[in-house]
N, C-alpha and C positions, 0 to 999 in steps of 0.2 A: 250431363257429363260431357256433351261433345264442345258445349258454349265451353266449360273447365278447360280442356284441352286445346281446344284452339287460340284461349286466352295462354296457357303456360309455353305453348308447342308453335312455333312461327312455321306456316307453311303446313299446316295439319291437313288440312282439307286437298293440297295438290297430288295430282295421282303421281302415282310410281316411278320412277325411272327405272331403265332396262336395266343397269347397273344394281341395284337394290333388288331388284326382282328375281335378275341369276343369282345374287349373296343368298338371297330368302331361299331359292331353289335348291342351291347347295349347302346350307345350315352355318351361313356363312355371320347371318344378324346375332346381336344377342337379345337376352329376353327381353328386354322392355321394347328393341324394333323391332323386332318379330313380331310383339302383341299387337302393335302399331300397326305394321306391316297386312299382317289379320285382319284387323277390327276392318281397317280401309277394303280389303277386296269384297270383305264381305257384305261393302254397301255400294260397289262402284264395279258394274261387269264389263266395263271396258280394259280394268285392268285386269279382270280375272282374265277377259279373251286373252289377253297380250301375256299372261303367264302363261297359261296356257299353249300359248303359239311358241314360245319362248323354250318349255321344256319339252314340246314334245317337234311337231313339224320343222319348225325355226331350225333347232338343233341339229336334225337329223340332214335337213339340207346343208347346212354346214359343214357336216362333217364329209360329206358325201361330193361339196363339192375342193374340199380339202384333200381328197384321197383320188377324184380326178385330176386336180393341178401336179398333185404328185405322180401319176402313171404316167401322165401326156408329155412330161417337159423330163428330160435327162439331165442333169448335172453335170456340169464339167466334174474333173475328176480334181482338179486345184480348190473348186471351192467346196468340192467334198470335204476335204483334205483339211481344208481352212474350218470348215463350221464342225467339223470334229472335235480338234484341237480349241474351238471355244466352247464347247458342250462339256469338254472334259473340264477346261477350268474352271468354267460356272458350277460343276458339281462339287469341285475339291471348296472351292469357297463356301458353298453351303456346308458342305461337311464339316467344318470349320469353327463356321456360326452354329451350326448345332452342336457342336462340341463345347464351345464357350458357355450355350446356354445351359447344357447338362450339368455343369459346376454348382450352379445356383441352388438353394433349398428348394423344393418342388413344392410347391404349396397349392391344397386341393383346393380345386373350385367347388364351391355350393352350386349345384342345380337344382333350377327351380323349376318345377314342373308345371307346366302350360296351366292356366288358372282362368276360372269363368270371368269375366270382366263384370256382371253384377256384381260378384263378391268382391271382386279388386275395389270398387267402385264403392259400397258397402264399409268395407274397411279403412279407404280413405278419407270419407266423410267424417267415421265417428273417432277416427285419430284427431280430426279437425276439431269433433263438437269438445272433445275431453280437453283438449288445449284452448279452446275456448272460455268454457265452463271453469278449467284454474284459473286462466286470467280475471275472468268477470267476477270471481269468490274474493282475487285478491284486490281488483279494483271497488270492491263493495265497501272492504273495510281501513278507511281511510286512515294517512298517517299522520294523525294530529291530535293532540290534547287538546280538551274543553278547555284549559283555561290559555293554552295557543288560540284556539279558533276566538277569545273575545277578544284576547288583549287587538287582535289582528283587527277586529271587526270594529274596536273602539278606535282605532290608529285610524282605519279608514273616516270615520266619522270624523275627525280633526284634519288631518288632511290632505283632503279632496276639498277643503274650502277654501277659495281664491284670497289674497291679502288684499286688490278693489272691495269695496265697499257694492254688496248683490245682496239679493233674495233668494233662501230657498225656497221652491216649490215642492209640495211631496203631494202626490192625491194615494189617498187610502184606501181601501172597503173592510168594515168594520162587521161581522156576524156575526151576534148572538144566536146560541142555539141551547134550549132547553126543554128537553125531553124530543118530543115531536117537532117543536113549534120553532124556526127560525126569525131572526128580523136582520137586515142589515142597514147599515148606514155607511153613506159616501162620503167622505170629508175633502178638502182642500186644504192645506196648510200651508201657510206662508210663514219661514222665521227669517229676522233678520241674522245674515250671516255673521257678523261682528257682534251680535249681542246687544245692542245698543238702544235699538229701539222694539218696546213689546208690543205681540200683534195688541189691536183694539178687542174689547172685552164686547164678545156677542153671549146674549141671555140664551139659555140652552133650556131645550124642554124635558120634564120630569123624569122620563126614559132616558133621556141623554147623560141627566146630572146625577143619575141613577149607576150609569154604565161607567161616569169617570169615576166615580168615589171606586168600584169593583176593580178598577183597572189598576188606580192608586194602591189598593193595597198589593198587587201585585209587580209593583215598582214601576208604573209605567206612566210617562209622562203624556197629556193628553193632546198638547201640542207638537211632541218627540217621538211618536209611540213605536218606533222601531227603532229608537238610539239604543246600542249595545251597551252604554254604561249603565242603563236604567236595569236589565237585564243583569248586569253582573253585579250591581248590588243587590240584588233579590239573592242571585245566585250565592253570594257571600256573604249573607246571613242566616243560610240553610246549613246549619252544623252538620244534622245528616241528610247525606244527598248521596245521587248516584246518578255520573251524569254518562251519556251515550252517544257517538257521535257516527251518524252511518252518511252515506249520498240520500240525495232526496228526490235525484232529477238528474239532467243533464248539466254537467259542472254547478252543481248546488251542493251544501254540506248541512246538513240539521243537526243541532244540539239540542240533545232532551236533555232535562234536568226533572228527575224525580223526588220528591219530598215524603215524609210519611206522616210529618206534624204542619199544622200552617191551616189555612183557609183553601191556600191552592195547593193542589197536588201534583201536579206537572205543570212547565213550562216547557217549550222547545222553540227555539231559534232557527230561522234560515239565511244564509249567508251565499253570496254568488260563490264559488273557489276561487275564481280569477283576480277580485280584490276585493274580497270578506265584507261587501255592499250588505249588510241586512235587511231581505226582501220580505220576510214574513216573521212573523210572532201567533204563536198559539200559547192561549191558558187554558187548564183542564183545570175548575174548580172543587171542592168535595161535596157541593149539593147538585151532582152531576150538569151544571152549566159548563160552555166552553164557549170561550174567545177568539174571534180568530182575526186577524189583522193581514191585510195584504195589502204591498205597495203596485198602483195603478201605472205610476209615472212619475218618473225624479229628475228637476233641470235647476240650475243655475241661473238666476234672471236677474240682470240688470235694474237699478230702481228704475231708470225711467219707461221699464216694460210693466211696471206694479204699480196699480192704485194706490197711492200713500194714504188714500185712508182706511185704508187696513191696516193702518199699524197705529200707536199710540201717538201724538206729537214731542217733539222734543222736550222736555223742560225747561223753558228758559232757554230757549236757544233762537226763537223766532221771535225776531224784532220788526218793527215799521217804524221808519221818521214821520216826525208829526209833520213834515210838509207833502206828506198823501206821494208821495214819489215808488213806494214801494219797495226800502231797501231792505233786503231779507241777507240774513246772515248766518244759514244754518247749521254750519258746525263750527265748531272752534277751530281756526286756522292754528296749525303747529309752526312752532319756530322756522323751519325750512319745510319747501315743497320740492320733490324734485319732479324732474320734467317729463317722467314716465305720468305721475299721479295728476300734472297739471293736463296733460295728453286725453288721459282716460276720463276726466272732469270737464272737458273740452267738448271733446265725444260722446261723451252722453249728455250733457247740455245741447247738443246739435242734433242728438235723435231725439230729445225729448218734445224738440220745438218742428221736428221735422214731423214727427206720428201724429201732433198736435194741427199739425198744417198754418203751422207760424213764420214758416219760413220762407212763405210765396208770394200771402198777401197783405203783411204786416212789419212795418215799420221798426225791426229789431235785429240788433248790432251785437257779436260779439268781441270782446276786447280780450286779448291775456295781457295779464300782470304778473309783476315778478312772485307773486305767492297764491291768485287767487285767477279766476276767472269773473270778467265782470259781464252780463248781462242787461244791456240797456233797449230802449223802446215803447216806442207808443202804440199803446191795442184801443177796440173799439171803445168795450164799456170795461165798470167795473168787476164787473161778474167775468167777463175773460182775463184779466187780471189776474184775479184772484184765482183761476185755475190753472193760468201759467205759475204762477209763484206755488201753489200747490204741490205742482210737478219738480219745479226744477230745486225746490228747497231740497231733496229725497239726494242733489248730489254733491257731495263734498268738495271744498274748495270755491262755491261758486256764491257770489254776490249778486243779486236781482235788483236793477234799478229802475222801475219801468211805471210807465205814467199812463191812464185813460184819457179818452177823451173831455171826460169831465174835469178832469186834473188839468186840462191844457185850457181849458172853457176859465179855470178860474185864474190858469195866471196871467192869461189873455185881458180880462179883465182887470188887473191891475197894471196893466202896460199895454191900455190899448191904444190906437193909433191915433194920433189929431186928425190927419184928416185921407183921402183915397182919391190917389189917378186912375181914371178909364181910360185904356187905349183902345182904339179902335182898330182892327186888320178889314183889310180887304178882302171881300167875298173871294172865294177861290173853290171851286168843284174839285175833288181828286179825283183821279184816274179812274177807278174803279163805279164810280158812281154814273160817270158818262161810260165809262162799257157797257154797264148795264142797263143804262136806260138803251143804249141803243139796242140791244136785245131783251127792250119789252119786261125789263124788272119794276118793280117798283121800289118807290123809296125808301119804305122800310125794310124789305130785302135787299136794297145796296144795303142799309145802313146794318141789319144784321151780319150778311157776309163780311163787312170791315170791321166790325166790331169779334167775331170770330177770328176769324186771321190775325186779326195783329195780335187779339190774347194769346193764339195757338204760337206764334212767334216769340211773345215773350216770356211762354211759359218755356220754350226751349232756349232762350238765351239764360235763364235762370238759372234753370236746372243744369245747362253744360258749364256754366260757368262756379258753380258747388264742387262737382265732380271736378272739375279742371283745380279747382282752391284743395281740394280733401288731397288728390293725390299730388298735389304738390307741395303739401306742408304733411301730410301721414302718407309719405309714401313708404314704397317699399326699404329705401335705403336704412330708413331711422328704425330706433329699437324700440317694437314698441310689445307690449303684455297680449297675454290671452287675451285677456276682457278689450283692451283697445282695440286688436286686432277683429274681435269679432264682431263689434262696434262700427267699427269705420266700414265693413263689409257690408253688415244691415244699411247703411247710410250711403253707403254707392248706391246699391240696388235700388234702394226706393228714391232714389234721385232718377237712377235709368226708367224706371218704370213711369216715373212722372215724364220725362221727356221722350218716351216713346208711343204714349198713350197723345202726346200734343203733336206729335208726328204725325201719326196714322190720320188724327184729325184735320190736320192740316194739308196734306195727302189728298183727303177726302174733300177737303171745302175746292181745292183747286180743281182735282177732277171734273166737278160739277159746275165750276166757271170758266171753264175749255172745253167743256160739254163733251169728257170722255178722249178728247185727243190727246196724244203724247208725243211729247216734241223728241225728234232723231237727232238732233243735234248734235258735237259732242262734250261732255259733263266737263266744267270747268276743273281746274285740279283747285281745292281750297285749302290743302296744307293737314288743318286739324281739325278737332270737333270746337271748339272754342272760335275760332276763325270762319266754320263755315253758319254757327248760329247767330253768331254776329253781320253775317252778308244776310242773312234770312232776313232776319230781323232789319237791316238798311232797308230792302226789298220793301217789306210789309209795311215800313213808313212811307216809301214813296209810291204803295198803291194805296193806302188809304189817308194819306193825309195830302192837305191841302198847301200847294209848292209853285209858286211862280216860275222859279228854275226847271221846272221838271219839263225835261225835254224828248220824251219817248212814249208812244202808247201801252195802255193796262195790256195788250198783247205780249208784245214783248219783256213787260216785266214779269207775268204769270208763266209766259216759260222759262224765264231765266231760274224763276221761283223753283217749278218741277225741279230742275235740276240740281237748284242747291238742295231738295229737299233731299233727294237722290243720296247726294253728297252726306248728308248728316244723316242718314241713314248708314250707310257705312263705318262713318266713322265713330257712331255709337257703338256700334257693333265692335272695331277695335279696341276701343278704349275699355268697354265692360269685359272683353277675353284678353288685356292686358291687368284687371284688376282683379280677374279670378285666378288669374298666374301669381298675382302678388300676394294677395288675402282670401284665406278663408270664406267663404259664403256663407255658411252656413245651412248648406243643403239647399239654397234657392239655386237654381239655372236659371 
């Protein structure tokens, strides 16, 4: 009760003022501060002292020494005279106002006579639970028709699907239960979102081809199995029905539907309220079996995040030139493209080869065309090949032109050279190699350290220079879709994550080739991240390769090093909190 009051009552808990305490003494509060007033002394004897002193010693000195000032000191006889004449007006004005007030209707006051505070307390409660209790009877029974909550439930299923070319993911849990005895099953299902391509046809075991036929007659599709239309044809072939719609949960609404002829005897639906998502399906059949259907997890995915061979291949839609080049042509290009749909074909051609890790150490170009995206390059073998072309046939608009090394072996062979110059260079040591002999390395850890560094260097000049390319052709300015937009977001971050992983290592190889010292120097200013990988990168050639010009020792170029590493350290850091200002992440930090 006291947490209630102190939460409605500001200043509940502060004790009394003398002013409040004479009102309370003289019957001056009304009921609800007087109850107030109460409750407080009765837990706080500081203030009962101070009432206390208030109505009885306090007083009596007061008055006492009220009635000394008045013996001790004489009045002049002028300001007798004076405070008379204002004693008298101040009465005639009251009488006055009490006159005025008399005019009015006198209307009686209700008193309420002093009441125990458990009963006060008592009786505010259960005003509360009964107002409670009507709201919760009328939030139980929802305002909507069964055949509102499908049409709604089917609206959502159409859409909520993107006009890019995705995958649904839906994961299920499937339980049968008859009698005693339960089983469940976990499914996965991928459909394509357009329709266009059917998942691949997996052999199902006895139980399983058992439970789709049972599901089937109950209109449910074994791949769809909580699409609302399947459900509302079942529902609208039930002549007599009687359907019920209550809350099931917190913002959830379930539709039962009762039958009294049929194989099944009830269905019932569950739908989110917020936008009629259908999360469950139960069947209650008449040989007391029951179905129950509940969705795990529902997302939108990208093809180049799906295995393409979970789905069926095109018919006739995948081609190869007979000169082994690899040109695949997966969908039929439409008379115009525009440049939102070349964007998002763009973009996921470049995550596909980025998840792939084709982008770092592999000899492959993308071109845009006025209608198509074209995909060129040379990979190791044929078996990689044929898993890039795999992947990126799944996106639309995009032409694959790409050759193995076998494929280069043979047209080598019909155009090969007459005849080959060897030049010779002059022996030349780098920098790093005489550092380290002077402090007692040996050759194969120079030759390690240099071969570490300059990869670590050129995996950040790569990588800042993608990031640098993405957001200067999909930046923020241009219009681009959901699906690009989330797209190019996946493809910064895993680009930052690649160049901050060669950082940290790079970081680390230097440390252990200054054996722990850090140069106080101060940090060059290098502008941008694009500018200061490319000084990195200067650096790492002119410590490990071999330079007649090279006019400075590996000393000083390994701290110049530190510092730009410093540098691109930084400046990764702006560029990734200038592209989460831009684009969605998609929940990565």
């Amino acid at each position: 009760m006291n947490k209630l009051l102190r939460y409605l009552i500001p200043g509940f808990d502060e004790h009394l003022t003398d002013d409040r305490l004479a009102s309370l003494v003289c019957g001056e509060l009304s009921f609800a501060a007087r109850w107030l007033a109460r409750r407080h002394l009765a837990q706080c004897w500081q203030c009962r002292l101070r009432k206390e002193n208030l109505a009885g010693p306090r007083a009596k000195r007061i008055l006492d020494l009220d009635r000394r000032l008045l013996n001790r000191e004489a009045l002049p006889e002028a300001a007798r005279t004076e405070f008379s004449q204002r004693l008298r007006l101040h009465l005639q004005q009251a009488n006055s106002m009490r006159g005025k007030r008399r005019r009015l209707p006198r209307i009686p006051t209700l008193m309420i006579p002093a009441m125990n505070p458990a009963l006060v307390t008592a009786a505010v409660f259960g005003f509360a639970a009964i107002l409670s209790l009507a709201y919760w009877w009328q939030q139980r029974t929802p305002q909507i028709t069964s055949n509102a909550l499908l049409v709604r439930a089917e609206r959502w299923d159409t859409s909520r699907v993107p006009s890019a070319p995705c995958v649904v993911y839906q994961s299920v849990r499937i339980t049968l239960s008859k009698q005693s005895k339960k089983e469940t099953i976990s499914r996965a299902i991928y459909r394509d979102a357009q329709g266009q391509r059917q998942p691949k046809h997996v052999k199902l075991s006895t139980s399983e081809e058992e439970l789709k036929g049972m599901l089937a007659e109950a209109g449910l599709d074994w791949n769809d199995p909580l699409a609302a239309s399947g459900y509302q044809s079942w529902h609208d072939r039930q002549h007599d029905r009687e359907d019920r719609v209550v809350r099931a949960g917190s913002h959830l609404l379930k539709l039962t539907t009762t039958a009294p002829r049929g194989s099944v005897a009830e269905q019932s639906l569950t739908v989110r309220e917020t936008d009629f998502h259908p999360v469950e399906r139960k069947i209650a059949l008449r040989d007391a079996r029951t179905v129950e259907i509940a969705e795990l997890d529902y997302k939108v995915l990208p093809w180049a995040a799906v295995d393409a061979n979970l789905f069926e291949p095109f018919g006739g839609s995948l081609r190869t030139a007979s000169d082994g080049s690899g040109r695949i042509l997966p969908f039929p290009l439409p008379a115009t493209v525009s440049d939102m749909q070349l964007d998002e074909a763009e973009l996921s051609a470049r995550l596909v080869l980025n998840q792939l890790h084709a982008d770092t150490g592999e000899q492959i170009e993308i071109h845009r065309r006025p209608q198509e995206i074209e995909v060129t390059g040379v990979v190791g073998d044929d078996e990689r090949k044929r898993q890039l072309q795999a992947q990126l046939y799944t996106v639309p608009y995009i032409v694959v032109i790409l050759q193995s090394t076998n494929d280069l072996k043979k047209t080598a062979a019909r155009n090969a050279p007459t005849s080959l110059q060897v030049a010779s260079m002059p022996e030349q040591r780098p920098p790093l190699a005489i550092y380290l002999e002077v402090h007692g390395r040996s050759i194969s850890e120079s030759n390690a350290f240099a071969r570490n560094i300059f990869s670590a260097a050129l995996t950040i000049s790569q990588e800042s220079k993608a990031i640098f390319d993405l957001q200067k052709r999909f930046g923020a300015e241009s219009q681009q879709s959901v699906f690009a937009s989330a797209t190019l977001s996946e493809l910064i971050y895993n680009h930052r994550e690649r160049m901050a992983s060669a950082l940290r290592q790079e970081r680390q190889l230097l440390t252990e080739l200054q054996g722990g010292r850090v140069s106080a120097a101060t940090r060059p200013e290098t502008g941008s991240l694009i500018d200061a990988a490319e000084k990195n990168l200067t650096l790492a050639k002119e410590l490990t390769e071999s330079d007649q010009t090279a006019n400075r020792s590996a000393e000083r170029t390994l701290a110049e090093m530190s510092r730009v590493v410093e540098d691109l350290k930084d400046a990764a850091h702006r560029v990734y909190t200038t592209a989460q200002g831009n684009t969605t992440l998609n929940g990565k930090k």
